[in-house]
C-alpha positions in Angstrom: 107.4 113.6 99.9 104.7 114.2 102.5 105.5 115.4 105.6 106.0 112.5 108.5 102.6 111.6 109.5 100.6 113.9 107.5 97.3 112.6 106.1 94.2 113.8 104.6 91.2 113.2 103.0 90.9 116.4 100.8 93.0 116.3 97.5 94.2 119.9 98.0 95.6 119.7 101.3 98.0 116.7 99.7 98.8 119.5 96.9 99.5 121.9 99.7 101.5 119.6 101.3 103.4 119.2 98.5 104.0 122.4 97.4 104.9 123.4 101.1 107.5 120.7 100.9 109.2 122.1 97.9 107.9 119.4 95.1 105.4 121.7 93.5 105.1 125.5 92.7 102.3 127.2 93.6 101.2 127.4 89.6 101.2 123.8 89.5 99.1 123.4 92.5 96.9 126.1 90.9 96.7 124.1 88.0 95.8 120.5 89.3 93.1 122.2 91.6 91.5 123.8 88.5 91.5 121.0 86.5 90.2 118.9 89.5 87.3 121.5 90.0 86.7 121.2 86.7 87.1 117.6 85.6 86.1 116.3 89.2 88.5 114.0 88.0 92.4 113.9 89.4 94.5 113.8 85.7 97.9 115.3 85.3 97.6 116.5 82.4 98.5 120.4 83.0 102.1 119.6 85.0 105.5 117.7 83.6 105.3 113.6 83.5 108.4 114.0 86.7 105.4 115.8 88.7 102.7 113.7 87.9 104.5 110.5 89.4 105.4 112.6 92.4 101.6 113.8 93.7 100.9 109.7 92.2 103.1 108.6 94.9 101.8 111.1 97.6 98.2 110.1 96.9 99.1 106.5 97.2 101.5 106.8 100.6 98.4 109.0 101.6 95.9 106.1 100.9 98.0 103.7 102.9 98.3 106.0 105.5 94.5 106.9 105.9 93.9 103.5 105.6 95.8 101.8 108.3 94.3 103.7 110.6 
């Protein structure tokens, strides 16, 4: 889902990544950001049950990523 090598510590640069790689629109990036801003909690809430275990997976691979190095 996220590109090769690609990691960060900022929530919406995983959306972007995400979106850029075809596995979210633009609205549900929108959406996850808002609710984040608002919340200042990540819940999924606002996007399908298919997407949510998608950007789950991402922040996870993201997590190992960050974290091994």
């Amino acid at each position: 889902m996220l590109e090769d090598g690609f990691r960060s510590h900022r929530y919406s640069d995983i959306l972007g990544n995400l979106g850029e790689n075809g596995f979210l629109t633009a609205e549900d990036v929108g959406k996850l950001l808002k609710e984040f801003t608002t919340t200042q909690k990540i819940t999924f809430d606002c996007i399908s049950d298919e997407k949510a275990q998608i950007v789950s997976e991402a922040l996870i691979d993201n997590y190992q990523r960050s974290k091994s190095n």
